[in-house]
TORTIDO-214697 format. One record per residue: residue in three letters; x, y, z of N, C-alpha, C in turn. Coordinates in steps of 0.1 Angstrom, whole numbers, padded with zeros to 4 digits, always signed. Example, Ala and Ser with C-alpha at 12.3 -4.5 7.8 and 13.67 -1.06 7.14 Angstrom:
<drendos>
ALA+0132-0057+0078+0123-0045+0078+0132-0033+0078 SER+0128-0022+0071+0137-0011+0071+0129+0000+0079 
</drendos>
This chain:
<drendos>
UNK-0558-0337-0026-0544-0336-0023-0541-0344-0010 UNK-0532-0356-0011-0530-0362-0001-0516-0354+0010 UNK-0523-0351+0019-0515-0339+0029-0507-0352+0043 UNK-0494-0354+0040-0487-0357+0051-0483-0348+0063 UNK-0487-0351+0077-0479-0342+0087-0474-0351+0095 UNK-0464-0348+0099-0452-0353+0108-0448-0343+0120 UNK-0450-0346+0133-0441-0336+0143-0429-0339+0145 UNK-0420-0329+0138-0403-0329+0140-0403-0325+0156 UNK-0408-0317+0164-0399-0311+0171-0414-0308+0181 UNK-0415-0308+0194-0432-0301+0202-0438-0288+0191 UNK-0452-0296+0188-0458-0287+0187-0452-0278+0168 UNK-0442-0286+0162-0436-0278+0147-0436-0288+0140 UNK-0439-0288+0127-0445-0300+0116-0439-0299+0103 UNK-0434-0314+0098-0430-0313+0084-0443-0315+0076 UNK-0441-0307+0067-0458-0306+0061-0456-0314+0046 UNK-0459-0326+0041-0458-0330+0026-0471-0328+0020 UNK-0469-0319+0010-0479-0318+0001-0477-0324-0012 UNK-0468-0334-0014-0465-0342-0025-0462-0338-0035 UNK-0457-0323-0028-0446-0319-0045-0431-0319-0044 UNK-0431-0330-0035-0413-0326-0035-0407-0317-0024 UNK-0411-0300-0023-0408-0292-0017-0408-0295+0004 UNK-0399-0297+0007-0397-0297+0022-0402-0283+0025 UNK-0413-0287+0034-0418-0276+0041-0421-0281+0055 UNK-0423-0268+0064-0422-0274+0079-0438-0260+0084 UNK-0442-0259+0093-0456-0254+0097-0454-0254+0111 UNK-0466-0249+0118-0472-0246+0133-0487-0251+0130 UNK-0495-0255+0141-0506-0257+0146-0509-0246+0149 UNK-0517-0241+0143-0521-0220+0142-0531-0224+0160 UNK-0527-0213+0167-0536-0213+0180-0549-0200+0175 UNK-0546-0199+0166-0556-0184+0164-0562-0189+0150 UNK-0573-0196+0147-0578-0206+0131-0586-0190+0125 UNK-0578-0196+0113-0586-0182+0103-0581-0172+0105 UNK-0561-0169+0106-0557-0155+0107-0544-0157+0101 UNK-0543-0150+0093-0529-0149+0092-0518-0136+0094 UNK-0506-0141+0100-0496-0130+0105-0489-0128+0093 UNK-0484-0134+0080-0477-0126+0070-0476-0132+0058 UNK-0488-0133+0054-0496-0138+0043-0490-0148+0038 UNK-0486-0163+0051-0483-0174+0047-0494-0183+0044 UNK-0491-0199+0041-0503-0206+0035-0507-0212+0049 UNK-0521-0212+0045-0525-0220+0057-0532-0234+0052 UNK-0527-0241+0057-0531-0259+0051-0540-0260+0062 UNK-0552-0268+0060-0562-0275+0067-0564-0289+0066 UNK-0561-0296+0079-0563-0310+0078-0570-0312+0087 UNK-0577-0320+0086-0594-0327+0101-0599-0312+0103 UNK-0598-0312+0118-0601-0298+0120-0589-0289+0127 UNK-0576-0286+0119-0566-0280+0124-0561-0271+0109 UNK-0556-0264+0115-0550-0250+0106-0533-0252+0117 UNK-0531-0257+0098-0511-0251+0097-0505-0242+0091 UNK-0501-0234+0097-0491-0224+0094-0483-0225+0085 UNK-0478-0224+0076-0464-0231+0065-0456-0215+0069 UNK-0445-0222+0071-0434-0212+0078-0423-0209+0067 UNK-0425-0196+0065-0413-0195+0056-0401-0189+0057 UNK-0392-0198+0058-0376-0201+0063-0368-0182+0054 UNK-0376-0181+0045-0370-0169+0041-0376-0156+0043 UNK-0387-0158+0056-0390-0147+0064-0389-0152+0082 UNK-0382-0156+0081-0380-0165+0092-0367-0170+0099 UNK-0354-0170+0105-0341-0172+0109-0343-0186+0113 UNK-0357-0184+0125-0360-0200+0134-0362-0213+0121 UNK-0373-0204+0110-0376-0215+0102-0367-0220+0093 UNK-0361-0211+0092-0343-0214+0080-0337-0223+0091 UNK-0333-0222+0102-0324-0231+0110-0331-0243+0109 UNK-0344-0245+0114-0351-0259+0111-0351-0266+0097 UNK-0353-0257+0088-0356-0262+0075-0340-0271+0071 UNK-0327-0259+0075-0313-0265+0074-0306-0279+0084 UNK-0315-0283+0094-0312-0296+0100-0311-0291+0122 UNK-0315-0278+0123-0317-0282+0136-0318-0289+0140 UNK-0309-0294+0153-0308-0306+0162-0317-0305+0173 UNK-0313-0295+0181-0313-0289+0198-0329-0279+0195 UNK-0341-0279+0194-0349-0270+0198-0358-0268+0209 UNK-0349-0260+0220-0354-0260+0235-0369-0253+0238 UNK-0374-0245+0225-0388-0241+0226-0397-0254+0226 UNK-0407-0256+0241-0415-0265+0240-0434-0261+0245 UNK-0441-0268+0240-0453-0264+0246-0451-0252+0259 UNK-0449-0257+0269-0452-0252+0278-0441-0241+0286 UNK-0432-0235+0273-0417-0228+0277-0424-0216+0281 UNK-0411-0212+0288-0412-0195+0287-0405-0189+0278 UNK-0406-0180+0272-0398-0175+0263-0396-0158+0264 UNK-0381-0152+0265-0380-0140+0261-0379-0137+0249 UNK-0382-0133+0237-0376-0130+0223-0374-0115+0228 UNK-0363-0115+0220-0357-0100+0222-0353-0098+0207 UNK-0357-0091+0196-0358-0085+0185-0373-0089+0176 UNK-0381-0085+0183-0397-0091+0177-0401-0091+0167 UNK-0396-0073+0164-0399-0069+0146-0411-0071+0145 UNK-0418-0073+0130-0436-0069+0128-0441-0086+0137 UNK-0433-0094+0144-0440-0107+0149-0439-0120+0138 UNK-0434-0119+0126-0430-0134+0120-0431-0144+0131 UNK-0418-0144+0134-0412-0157+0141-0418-0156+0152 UNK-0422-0138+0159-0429-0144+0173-0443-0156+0173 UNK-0449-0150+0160-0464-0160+0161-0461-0176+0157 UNK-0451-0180+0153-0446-0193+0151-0443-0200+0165 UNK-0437-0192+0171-0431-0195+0185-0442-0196+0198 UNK-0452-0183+0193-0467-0188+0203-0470-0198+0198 UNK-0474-0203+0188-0480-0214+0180-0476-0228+0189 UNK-0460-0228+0189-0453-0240+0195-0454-0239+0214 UNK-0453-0225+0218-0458-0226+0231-0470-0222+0235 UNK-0478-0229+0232-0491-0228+0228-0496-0228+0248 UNK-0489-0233+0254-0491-0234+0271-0483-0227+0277 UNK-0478-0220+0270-0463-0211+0280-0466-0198+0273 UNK-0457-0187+0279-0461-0173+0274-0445-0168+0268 UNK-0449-0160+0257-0439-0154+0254-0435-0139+0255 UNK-0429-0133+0261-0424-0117+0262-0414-0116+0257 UNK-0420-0106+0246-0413-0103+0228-0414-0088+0232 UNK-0397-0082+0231-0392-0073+0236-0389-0064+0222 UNK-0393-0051+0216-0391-0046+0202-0390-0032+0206 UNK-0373-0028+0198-0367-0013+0206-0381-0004+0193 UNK-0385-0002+0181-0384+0006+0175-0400+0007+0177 UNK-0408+0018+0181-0421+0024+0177-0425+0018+0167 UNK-0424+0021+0158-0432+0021+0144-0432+0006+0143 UNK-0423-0004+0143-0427-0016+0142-0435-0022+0155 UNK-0436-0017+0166-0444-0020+0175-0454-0021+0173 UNK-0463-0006+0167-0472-0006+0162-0481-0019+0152 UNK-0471-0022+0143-0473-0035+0136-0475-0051+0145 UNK-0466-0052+0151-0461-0061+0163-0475-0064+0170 UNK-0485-0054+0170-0495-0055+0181-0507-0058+0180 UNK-0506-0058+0161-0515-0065+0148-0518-0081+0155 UNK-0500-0086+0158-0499-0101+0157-0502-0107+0170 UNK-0504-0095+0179-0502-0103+0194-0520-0100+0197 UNK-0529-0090+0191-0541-0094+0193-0546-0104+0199 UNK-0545-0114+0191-0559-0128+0194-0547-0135+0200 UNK-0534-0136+0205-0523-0144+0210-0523-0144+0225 UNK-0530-0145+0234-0529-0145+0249-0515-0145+0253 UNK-0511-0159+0250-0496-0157+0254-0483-0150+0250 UNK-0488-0139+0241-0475-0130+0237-0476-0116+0241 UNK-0466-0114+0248-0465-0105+0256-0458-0094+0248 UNK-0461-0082+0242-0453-0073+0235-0450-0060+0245 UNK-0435-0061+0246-0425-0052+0251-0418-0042+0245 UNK-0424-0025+0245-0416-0020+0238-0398-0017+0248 UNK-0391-0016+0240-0378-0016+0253-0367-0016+0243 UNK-0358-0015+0250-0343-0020+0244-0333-0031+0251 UNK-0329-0041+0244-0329-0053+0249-0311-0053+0251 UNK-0306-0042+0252-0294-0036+0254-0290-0031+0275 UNK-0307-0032+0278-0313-0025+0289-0320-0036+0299 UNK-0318-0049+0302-0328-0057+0304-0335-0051+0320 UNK-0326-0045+0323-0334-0038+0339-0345-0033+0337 UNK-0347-0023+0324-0357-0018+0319-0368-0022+0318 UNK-0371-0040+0313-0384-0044+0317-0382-0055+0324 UNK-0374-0058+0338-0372-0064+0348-0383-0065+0357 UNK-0395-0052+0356-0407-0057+0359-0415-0067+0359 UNK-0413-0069+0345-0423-0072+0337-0421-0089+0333 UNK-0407-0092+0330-0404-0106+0327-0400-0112+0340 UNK-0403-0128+0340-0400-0133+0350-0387-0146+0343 UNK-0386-0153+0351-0373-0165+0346-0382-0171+0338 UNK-0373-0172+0324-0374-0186+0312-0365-0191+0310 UNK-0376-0200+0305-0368-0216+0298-0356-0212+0285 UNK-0364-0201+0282-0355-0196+0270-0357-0184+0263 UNK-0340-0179+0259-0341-0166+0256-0337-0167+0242 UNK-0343-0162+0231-0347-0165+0215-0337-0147+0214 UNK-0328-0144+0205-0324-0134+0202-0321-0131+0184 UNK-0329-0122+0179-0325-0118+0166-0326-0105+0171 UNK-0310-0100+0167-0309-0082+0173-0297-0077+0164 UNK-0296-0076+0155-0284-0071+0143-0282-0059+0152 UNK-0273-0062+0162-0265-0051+0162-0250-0057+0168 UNK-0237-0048+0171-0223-0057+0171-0219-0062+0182 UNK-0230-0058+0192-0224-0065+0204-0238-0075+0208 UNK-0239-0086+0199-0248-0091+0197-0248-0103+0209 UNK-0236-0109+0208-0232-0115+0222-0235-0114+0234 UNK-0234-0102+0233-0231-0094+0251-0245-0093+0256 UNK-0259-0088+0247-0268-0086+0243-0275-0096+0254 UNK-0271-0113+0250-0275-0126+0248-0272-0127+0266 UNK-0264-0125+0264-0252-0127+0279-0258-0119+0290 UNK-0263-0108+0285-0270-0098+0300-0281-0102+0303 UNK-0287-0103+0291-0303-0110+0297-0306-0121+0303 UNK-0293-0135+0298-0295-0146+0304-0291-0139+0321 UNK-0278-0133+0321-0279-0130+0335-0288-0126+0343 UNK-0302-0121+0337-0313-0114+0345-0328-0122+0344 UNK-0322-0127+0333-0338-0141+0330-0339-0151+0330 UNK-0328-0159+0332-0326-0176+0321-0325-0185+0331 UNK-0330-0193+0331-0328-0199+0342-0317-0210+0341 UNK-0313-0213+0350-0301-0221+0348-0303-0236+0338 UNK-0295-0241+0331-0301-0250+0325-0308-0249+0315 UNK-0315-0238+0313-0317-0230+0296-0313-0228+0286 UNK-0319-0222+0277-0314-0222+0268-0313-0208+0260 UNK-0300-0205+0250-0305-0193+0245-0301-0196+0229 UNK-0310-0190+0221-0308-0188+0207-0307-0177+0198 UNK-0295-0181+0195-0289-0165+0187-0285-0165+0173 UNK-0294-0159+0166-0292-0155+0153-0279-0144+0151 UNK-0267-0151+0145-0255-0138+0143-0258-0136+0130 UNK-0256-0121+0129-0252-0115+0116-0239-0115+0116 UNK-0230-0118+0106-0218-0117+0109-0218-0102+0101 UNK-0222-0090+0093-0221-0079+0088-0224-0071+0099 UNK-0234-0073+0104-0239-0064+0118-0223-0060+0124 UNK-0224-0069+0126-0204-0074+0135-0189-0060+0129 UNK-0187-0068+0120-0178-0069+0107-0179-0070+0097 UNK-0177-0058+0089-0183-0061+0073-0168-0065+0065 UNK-0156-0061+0073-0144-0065+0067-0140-0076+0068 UNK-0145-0083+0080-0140-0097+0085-0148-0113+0078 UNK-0138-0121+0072-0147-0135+0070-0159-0137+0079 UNK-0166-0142+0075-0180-0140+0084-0179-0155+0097 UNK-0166-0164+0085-0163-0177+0096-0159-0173+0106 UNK-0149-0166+0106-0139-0156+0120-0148-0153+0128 UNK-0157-0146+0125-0167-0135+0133-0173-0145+0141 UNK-0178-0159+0135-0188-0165+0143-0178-0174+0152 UNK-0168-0174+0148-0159-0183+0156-0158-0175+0172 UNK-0151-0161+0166-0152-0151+0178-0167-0153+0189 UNK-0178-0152+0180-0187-0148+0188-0196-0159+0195 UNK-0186-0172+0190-0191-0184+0199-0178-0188+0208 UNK-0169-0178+0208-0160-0180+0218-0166-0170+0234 UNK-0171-0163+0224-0178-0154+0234-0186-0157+0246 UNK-0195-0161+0239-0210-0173+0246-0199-0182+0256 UNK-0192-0188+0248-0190-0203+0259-0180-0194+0269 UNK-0174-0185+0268-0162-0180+0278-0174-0169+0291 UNK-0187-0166+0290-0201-0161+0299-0210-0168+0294 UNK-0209-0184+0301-0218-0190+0305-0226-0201+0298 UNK-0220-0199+0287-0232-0207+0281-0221-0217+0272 UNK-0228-0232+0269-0219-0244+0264-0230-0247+0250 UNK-0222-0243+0238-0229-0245+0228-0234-0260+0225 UNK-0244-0262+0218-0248-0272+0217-0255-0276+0205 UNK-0255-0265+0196-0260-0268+0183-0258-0255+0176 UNK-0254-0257+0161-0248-0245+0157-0251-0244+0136 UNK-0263-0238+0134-0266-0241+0120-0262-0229+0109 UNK-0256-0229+0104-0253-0221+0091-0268-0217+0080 UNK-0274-0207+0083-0287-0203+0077-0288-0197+0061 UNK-0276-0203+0051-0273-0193+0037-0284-0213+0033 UNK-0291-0209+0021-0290-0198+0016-0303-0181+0020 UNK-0313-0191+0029-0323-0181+0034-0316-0166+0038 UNK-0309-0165+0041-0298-0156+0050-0287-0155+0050 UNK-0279-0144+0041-0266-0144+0038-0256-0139+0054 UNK-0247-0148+0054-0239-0147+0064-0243-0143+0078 UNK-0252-0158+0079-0261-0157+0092-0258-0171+0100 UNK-0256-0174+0111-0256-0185+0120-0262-0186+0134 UNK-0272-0199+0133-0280-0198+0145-0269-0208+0159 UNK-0273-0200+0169-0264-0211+0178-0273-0209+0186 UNK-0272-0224+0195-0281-0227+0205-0272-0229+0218 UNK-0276-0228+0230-0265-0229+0238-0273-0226+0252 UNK-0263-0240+0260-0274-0243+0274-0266-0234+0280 UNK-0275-0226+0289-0267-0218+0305-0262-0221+0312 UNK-0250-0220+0316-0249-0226+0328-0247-0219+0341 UNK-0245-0203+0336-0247-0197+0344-0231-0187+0353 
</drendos>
């Protein structure tokens, strides 16, 4: 099998396996594991991750034409909605020199969460509520970037408190909207209109903004620098 890789973005890869199928990957920092029973391709001596966009928001945005991706080698990162670690172990993968503190409200997925952060030095798993960021104000210090998947309606505000307590100026934050979390009555265009009026009216000047269907029904990723 003639295996093409290309780096789109630090550290994240378009993977051609010569069937046609656009696929995108990570340089696995942990060789010989997998976090959710994706493929792992072997080229020289490296293990890639194949990312799948439909367990994945980060990898649906990239796969749909992300511009702006402020996660780099050597970021900080807060994720605040961790869940069993998908996207967190994709995101160590790419900050493979920087640490990530992955903030998760519910027990029982913790528990799973902690499967993924094992062999990951740099992921920091936070049980908390990301509603609360004083809560683990200990514990986090300033990043480059704050990563947010959190289905709940004041998903916004969410984004907005934390940057106030972690982001460093000039950062960046990325927010997965549900528009149903929100509004289940409301066009889901309205919702995101609203909720990118929101962002830019505390602090933040959008800068890239991807529509995630068909991986994710009435979902939109927006990226957006701080300004504080």
């Amino acid at each position: 099998m003639d295996i093409k890789i290309k780096e789109i973005f630090e550290n994240v890869y378009e993977i051609d396996l010569g069937d046609g199928v656009k696929r995108i990957g990570t340089k696995s920092i942990v060789k010989g594991k997998k976090v959710y029973d994706e493929k792992i391709v072997k080229v020289d001596d490296e293990e890639y991750r194949i990312w799948n966009p439909h367990k994945s928001k980060l990898g649906a945005a990239i796969i749909k034409g992300l511009k702006v991706m402020p996660i780099k080698r050597n970021s900080k990162v807060l994720y605040l909605g961790a869940s069993a670690g998908t996207t967190p172990s994709h995101v160590s993968d790419i900050a493979d020199r920087g640490i990530i503190y992955a903030v998760e409200y519910a027990p029982r997925i913790m528990r799973e969460f902690l499967d993924s952060c094992k062999d990951r030095i740099n992921l920091i798993p936070i049980l908390g509520d990301a509603n609360k960021p004083q809560e683990y104000s200990n514990i986090v210090e300033k990043v480059d970037v704050i990563y947010e998947d959190v289905a709940q309606p004041n998903q916004a505000e969410i984004l907005i408190k934390n940057a106030k307590w972690f982001l460093k100026k000039g950062g960046y934050g990325m927010i997965a909207i549900k528009a149903r979390s929100i509004d289940v009555t409301k066009d889901p265009k309205e919702i995101f209109k609203e909720q990118k009026e929101i962002l830019e009216s505390n602090g933040f000047k959008i800068v890239d903004e991807v529509d995630i269907e068909p991986f994710e029904k009435d979902h939109i990723m927006f990226v957006g620098k701080w300004l504080g």
